[in-house]
Jmol script that loads the backbone (N, CA, C; Angstrom):
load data "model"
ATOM      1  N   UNK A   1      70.322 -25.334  78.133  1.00  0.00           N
ATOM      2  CA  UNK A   1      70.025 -26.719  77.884  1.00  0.00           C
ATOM      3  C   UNK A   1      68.773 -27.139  78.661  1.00  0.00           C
ATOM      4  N   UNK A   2      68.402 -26.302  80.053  1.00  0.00           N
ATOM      5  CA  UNK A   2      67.653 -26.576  80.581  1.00  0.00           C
ATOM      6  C   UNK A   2      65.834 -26.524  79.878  1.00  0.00           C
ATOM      7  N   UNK A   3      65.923 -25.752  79.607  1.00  0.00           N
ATOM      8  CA  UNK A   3      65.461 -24.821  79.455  1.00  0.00           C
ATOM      9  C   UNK A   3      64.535 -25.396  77.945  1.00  0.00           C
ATOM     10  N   UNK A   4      66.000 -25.859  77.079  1.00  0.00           N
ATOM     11  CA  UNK A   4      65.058 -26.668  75.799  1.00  0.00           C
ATOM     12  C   UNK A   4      64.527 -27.680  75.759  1.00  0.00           C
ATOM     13  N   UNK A   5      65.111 -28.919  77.189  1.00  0.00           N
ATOM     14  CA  UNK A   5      64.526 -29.851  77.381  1.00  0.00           C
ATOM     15  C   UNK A   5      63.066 -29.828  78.296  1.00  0.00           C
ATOM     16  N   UNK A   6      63.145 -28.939  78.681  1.00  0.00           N
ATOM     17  CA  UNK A   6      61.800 -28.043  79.563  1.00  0.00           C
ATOM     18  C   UNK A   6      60.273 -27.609  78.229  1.00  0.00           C
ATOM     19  N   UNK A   7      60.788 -27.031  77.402  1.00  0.00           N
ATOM     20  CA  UNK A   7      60.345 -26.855  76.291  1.00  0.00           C
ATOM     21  C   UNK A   7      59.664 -27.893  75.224  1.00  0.00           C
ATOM     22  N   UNK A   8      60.780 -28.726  75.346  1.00  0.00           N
ATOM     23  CA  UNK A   8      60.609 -30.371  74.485  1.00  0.00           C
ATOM     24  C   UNK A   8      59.305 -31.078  75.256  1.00  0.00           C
ATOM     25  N   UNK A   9      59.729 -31.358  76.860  1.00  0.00           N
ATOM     26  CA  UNK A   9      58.711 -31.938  77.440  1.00  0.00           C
ATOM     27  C   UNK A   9      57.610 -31.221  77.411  1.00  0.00           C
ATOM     28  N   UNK A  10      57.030 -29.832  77.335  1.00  0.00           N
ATOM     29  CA  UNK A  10      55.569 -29.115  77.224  1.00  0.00           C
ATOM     30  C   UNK A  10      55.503 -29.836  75.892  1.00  0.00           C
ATOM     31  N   UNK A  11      55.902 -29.173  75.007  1.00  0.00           N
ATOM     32  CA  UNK A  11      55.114 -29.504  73.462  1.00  0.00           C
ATOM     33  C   UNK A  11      55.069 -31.146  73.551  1.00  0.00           C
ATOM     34  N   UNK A  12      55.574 -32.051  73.617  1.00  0.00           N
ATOM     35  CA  UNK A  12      55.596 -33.687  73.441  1.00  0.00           C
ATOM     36  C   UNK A  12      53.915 -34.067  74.712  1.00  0.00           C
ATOM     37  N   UNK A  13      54.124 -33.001  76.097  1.00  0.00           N
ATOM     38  CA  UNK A  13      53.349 -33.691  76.350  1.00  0.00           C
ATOM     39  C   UNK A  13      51.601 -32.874  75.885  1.00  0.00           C
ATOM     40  N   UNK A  14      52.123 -32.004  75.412  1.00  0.00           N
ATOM     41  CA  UNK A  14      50.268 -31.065  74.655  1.00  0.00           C
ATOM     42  C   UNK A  14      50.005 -32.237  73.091  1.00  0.00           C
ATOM     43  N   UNK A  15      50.819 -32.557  73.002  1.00  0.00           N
ATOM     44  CA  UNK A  15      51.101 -32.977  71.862  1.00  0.00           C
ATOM     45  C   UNK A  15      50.293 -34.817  72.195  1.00  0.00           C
ATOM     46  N   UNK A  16      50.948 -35.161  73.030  1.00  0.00           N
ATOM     47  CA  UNK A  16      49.955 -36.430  73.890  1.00  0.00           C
ATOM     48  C   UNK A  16      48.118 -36.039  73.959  1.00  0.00           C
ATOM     49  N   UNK A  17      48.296 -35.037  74.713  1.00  0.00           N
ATOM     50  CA  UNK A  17      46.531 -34.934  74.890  1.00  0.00           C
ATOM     51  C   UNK A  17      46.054 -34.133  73.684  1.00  0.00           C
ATOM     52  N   UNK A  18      46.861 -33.861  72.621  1.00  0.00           N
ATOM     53  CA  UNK A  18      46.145 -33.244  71.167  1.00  0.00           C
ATOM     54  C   UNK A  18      45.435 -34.665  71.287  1.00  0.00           C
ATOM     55  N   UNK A  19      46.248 -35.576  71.023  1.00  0.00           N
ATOM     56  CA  UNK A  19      46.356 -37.020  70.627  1.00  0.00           C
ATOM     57  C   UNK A  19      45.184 -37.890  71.064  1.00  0.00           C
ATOM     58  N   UNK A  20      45.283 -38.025  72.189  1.00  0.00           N
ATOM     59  CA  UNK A  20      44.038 -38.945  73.189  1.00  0.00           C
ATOM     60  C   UNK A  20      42.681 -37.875  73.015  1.00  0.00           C
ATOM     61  N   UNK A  21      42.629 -36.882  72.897  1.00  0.00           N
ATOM     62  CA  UNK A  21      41.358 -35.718  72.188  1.00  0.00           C
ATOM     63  C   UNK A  21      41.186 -36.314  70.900  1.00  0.00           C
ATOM     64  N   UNK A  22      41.771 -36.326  70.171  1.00  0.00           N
ATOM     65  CA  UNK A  22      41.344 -36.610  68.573  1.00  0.00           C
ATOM     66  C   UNK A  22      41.159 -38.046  68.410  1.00  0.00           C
ATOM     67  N   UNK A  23      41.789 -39.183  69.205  1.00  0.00           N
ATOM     68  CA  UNK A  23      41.543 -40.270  69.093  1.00  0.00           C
ATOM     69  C   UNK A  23      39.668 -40.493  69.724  1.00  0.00           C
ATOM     70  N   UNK A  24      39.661 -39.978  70.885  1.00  0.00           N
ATOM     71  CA  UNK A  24      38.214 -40.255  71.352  1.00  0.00           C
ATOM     72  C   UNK A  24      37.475 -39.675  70.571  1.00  0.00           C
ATOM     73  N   UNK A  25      37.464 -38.338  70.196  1.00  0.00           N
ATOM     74  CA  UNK A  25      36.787 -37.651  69.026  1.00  0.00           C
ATOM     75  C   UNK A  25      36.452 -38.213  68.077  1.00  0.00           C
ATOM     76  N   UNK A  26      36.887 -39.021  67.663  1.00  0.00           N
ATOM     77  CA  UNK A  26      36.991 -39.441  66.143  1.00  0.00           C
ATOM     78  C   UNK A  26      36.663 -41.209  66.430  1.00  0.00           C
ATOM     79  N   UNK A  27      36.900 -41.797  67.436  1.00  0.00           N
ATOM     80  CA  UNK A  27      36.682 -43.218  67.361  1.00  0.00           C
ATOM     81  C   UNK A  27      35.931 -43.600  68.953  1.00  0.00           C
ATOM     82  N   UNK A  28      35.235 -42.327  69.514  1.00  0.00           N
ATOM     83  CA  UNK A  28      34.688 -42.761  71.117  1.00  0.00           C
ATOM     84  C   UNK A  28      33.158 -43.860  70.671  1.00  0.00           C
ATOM     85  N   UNK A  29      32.429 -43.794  69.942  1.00  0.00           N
ATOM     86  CA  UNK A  29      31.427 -44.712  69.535  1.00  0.00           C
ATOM     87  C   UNK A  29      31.740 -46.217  69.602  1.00  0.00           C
ATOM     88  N   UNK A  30      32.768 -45.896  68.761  1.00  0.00           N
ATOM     89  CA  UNK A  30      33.220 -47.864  68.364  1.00  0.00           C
ATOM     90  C   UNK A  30      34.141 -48.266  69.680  1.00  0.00           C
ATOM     91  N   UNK A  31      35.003 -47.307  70.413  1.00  0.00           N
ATOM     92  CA  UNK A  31      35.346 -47.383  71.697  1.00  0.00           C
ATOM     93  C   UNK A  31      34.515 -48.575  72.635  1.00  0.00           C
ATOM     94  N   UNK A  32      33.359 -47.471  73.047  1.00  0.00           N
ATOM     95  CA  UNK A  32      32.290 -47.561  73.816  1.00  0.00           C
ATOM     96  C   UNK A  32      31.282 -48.929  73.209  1.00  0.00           C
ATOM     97  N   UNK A  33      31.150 -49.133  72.100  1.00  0.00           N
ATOM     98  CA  UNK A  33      31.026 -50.498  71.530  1.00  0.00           C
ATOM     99  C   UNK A  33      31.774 -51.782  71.834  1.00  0.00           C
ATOM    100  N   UNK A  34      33.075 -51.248  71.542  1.00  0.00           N
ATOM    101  CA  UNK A  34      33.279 -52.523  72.409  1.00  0.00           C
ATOM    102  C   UNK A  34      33.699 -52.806  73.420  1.00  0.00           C
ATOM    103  N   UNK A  35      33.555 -51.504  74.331  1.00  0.00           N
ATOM    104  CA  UNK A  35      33.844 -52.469  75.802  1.00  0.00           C
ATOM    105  C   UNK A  35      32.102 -52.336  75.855  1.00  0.00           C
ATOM    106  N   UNK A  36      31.157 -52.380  75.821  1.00  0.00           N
ATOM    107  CA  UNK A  36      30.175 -53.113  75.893  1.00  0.00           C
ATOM    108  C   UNK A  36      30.301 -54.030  75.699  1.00  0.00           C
ATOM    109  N   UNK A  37      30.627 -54.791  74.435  1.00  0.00           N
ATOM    110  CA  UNK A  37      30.977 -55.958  73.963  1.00  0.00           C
ATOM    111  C   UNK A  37      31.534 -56.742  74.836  1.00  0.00           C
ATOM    112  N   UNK A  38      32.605 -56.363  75.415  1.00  0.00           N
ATOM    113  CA  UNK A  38      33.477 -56.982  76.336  1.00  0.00           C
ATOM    114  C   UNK A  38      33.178 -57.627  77.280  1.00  0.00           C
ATOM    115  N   UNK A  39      32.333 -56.455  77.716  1.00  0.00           N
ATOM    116  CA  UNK A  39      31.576 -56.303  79.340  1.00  0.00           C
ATOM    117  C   UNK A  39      30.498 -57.766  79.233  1.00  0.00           C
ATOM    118  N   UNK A  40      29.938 -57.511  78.149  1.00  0.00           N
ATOM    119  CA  UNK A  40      28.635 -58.348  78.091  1.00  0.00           C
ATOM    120  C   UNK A  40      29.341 -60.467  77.911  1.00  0.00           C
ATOM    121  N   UNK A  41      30.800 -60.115  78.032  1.00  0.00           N
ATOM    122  CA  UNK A  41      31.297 -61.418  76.679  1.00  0.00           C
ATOM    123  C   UNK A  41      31.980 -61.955  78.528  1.00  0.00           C
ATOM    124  N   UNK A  42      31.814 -61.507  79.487  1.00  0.00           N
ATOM    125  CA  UNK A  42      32.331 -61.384  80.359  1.00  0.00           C
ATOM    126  C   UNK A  42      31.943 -62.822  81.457  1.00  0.00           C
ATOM    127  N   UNK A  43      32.426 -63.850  82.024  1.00  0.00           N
ATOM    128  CA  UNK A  43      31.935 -65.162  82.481  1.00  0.00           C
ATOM    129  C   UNK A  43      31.394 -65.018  83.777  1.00  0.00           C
ATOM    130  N   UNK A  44      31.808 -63.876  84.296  1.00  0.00           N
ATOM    131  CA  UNK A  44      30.993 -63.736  85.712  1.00  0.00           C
ATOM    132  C   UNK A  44      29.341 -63.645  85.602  1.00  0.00           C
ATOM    133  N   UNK A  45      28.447 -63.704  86.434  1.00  0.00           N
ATOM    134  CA  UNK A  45      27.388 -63.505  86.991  1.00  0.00           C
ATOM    135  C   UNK A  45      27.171 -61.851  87.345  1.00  0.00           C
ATOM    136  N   UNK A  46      27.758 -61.214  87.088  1.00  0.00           N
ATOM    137  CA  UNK A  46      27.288 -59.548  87.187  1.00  0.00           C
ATOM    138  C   UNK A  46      26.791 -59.270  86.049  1.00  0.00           C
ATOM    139  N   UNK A  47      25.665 -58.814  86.002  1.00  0.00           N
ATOM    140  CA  UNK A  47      25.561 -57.881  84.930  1.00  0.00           C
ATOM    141  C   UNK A  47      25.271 -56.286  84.903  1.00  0.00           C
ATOM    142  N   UNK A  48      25.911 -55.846  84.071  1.00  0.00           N
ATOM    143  CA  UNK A  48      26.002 -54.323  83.959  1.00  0.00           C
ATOM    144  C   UNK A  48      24.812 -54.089  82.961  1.00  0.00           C
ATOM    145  N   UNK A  49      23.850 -52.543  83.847  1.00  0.00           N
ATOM    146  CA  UNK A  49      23.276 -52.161  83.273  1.00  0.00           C
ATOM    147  C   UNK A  49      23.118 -50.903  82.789  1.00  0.00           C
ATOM    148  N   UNK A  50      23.273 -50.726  81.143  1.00  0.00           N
ATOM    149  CA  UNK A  50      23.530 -49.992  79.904  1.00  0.00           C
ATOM    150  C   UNK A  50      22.321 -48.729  79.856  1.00  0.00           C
ATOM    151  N   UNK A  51      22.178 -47.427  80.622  1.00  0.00           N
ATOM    152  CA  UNK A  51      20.846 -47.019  80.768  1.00  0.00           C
ATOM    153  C   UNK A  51      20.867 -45.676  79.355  1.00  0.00           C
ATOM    154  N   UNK A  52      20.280 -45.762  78.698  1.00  0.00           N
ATOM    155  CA  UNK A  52      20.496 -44.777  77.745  1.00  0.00           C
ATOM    156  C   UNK A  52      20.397 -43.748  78.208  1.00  0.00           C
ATOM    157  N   UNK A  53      20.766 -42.573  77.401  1.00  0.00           N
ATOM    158  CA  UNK A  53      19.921 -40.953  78.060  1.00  0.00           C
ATOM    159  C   UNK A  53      18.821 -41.116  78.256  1.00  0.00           C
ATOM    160  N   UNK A  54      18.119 -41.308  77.119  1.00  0.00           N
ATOM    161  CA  UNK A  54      16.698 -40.879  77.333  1.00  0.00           C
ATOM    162  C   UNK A  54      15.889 -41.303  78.509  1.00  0.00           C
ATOM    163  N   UNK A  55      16.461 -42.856  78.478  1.00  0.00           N
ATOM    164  CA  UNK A  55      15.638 -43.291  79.901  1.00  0.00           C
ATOM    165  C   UNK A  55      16.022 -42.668  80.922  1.00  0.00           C
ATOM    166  N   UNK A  56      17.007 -42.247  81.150  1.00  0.00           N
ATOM    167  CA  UNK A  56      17.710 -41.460  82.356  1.00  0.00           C
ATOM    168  C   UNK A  56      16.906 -40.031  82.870  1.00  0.00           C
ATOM    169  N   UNK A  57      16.528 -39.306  81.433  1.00  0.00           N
ATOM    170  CA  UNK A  57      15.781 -38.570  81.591  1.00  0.00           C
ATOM    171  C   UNK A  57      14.240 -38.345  82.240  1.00  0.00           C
ATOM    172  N   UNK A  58      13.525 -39.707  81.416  1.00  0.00           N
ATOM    173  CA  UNK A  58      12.128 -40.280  81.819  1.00  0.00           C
ATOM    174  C   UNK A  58      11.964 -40.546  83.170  1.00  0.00           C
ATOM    175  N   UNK A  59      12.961 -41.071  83.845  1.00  0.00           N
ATOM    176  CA  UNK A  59      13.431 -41.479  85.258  1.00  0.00           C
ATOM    177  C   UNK A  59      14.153 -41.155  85.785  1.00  0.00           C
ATOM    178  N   UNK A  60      13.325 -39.608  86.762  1.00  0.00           N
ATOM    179  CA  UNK A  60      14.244 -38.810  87.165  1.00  0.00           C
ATOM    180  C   UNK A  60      14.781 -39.508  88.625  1.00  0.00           C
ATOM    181  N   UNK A  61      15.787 -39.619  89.712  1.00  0.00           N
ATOM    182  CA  UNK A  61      16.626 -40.120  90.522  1.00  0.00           C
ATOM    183  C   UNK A  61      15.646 -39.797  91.675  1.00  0.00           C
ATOM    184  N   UNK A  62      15.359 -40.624  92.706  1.00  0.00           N
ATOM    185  CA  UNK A  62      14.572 -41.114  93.875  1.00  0.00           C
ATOM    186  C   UNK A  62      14.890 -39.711  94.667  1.00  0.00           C
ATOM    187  N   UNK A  63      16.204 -38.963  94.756  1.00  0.00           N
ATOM    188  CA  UNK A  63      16.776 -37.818  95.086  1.00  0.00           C
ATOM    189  C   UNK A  63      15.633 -36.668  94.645  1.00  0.00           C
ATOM    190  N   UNK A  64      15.834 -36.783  93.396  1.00  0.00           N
ATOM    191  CA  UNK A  64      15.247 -35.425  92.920  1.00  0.00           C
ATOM    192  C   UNK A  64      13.612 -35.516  93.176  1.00  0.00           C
ATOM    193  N   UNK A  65      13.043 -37.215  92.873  1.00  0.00           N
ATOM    194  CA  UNK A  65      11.783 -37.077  93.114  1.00  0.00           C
ATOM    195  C   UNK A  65      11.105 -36.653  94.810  1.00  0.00           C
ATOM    196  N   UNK A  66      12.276 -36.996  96.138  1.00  0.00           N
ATOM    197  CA  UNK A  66      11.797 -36.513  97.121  1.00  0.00           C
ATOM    198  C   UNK A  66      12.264 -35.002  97.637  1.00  0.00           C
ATOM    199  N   UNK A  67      13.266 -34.572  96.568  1.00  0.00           N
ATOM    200  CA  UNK A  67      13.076 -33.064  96.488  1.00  0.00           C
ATOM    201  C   UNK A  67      11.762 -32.633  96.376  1.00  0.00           C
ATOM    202  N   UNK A  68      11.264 -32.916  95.257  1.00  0.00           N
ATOM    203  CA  UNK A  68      10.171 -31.871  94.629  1.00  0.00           C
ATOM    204  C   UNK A  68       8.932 -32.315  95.655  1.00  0.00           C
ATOM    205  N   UNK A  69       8.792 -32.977  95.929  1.00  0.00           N
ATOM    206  CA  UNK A  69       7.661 -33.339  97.401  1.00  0.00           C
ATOM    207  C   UNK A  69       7.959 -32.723  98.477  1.00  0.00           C
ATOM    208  N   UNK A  70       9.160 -32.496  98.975  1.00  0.00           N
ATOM    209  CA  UNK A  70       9.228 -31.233  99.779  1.00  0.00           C
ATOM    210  C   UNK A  70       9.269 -29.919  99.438  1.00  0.00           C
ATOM    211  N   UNK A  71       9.460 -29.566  98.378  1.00  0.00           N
ATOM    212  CA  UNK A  71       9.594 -28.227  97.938  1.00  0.00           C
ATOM    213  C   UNK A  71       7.768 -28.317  97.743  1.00  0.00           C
ATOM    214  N   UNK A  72       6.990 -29.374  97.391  1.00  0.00           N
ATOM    215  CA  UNK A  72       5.540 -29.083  96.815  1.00  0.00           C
ATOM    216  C   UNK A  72       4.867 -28.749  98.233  1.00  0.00           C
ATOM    217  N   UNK A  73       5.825 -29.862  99.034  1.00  0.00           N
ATOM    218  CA  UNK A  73       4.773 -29.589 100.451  1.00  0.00           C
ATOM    219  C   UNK A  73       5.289 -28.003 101.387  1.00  0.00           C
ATOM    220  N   UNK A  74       6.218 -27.558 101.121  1.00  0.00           N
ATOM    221  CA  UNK A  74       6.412 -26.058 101.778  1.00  0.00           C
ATOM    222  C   UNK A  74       6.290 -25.132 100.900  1.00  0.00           C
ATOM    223  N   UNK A  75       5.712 -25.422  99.984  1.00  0.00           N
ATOM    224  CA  UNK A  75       5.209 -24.191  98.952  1.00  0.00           C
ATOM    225  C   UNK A  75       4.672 -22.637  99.423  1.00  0.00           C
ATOM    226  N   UNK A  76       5.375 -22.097  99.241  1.00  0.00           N
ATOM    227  CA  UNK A  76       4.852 -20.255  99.937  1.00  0.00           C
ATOM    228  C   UNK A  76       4.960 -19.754  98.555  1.00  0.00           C
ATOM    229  N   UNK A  77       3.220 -19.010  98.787  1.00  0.00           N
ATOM    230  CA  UNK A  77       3.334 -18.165  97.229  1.00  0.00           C
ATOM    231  C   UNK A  77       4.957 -16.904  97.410  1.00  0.00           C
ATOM    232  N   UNK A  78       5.402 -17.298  96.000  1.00  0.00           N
ATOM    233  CA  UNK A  78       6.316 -16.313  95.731  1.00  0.00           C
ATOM    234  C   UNK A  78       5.955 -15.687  94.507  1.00  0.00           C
ATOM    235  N   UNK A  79       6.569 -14.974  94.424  1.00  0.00           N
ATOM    236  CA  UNK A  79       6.308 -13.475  92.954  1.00  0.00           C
ATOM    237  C   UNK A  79       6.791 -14.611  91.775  1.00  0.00           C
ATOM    238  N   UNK A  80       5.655 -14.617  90.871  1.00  0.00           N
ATOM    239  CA  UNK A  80       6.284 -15.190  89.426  1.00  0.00           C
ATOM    240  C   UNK A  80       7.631 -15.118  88.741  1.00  0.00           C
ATOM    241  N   UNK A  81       7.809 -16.325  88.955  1.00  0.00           N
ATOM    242  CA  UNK A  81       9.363 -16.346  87.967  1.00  0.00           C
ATOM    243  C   UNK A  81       9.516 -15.992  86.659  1.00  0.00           C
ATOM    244  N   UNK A  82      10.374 -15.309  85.789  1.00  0.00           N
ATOM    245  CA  UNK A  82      10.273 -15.388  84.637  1.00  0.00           C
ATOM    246  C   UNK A  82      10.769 -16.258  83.696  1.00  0.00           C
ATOM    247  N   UNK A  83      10.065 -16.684  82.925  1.00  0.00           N
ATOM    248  CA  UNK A  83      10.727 -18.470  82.711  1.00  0.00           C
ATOM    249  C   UNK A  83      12.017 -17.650  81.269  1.00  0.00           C
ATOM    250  N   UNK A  84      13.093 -18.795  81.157  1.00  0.00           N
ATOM    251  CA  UNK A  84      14.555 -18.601  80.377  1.00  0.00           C
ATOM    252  C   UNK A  84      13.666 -18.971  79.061  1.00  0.00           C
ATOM    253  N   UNK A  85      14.078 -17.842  77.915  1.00  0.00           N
ATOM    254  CA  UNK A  85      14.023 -18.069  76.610  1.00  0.00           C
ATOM    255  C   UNK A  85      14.630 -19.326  76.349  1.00  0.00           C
ATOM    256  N   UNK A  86      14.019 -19.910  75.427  1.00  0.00           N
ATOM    257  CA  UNK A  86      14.405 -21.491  75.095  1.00  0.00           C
ATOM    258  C   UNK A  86      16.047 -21.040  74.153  1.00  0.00           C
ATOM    259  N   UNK A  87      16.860 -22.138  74.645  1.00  0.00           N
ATOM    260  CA  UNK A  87      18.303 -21.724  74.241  1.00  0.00           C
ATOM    261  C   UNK A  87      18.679 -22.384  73.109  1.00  0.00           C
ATOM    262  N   UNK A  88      18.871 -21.621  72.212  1.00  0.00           N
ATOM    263  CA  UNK A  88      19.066 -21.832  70.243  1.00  0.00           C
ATOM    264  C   UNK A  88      19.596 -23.331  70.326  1.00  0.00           C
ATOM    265  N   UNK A  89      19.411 -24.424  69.122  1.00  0.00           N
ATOM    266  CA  UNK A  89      19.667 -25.307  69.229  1.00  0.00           C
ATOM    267  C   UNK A  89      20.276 -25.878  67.722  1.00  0.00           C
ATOM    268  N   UNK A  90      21.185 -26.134  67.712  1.00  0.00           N
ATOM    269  CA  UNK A  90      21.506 -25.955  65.860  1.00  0.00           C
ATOM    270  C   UNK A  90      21.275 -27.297  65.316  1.00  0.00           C
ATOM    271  N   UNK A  91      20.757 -27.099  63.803  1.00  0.00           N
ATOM    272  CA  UNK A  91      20.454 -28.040  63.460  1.00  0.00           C
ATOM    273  C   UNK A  91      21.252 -28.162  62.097  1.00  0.00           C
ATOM    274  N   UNK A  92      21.503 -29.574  61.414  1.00  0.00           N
ATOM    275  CA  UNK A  92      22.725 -29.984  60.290  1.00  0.00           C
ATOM    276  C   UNK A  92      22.369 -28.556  59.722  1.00  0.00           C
ATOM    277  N   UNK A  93      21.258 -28.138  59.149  1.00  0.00           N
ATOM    278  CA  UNK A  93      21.712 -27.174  57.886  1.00  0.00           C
ATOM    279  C   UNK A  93      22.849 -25.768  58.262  1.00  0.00           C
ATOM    280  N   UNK A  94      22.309 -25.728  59.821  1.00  0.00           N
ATOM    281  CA  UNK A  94      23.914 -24.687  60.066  1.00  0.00           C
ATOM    282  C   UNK A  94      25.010 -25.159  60.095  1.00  0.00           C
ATOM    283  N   UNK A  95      25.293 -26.585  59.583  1.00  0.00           N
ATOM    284  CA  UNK A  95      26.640 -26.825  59.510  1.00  0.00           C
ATOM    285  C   UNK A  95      26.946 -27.037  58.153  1.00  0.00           C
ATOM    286  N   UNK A  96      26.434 -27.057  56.824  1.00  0.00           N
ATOM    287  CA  UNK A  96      26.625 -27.065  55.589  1.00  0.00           C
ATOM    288  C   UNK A  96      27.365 -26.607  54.885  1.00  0.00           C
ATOM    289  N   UNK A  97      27.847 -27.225  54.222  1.00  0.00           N
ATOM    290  CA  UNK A  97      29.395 -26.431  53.754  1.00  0.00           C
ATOM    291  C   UNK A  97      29.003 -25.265  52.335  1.00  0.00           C
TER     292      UNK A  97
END
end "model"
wireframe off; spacefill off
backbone 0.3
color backbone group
């Protein structure tokens, strides 16, 4: 008896995160829409700011920019790196039915 109710609870709870996977999968856009919505509909004086990727990218983090100023300023020639083959990137027609 133990043993099937042991059983019951695995599958019910894989069966939960099938669930919350396929729900975000399938509806994380309109999700994320509206708690923007929300956020923005919101009476306080905070405002939250929405940074896309791309800008994120363009503007790399105050961190990384005083990395690379120390790495520029202790620069010791080293042996050429070999730069990574650019990594395959698929585009719709490989997904065509």
């Amino acid at each position: 008896m133990k043993t099937t109710k042991f059983i019951a609870n695995v599958l019910v709870t894989v069966a939960a995160i099938a669930g919350a996977v396929y729900v975000v999968a399938t509806y994380g856009e309109q999700i994320v829409a509206w708690c923007k919505k929300v956020l923005a509909s919101l009476p306080c004086n905070c405002k939250v700011e929405i940074v896309s990727e791309a800008a994120q990218e363009e503007a790399p983090a105050a961190e990384e920019e005083a990395e690379e100023e120390a790495t520029e300023e202790a620069a010791v020639e080293e042996a050429p790196v070999e730069e990574k083959a650019e990594e395959a990137v698929a585009e719709e027609a490989d997904f065509a039915e």
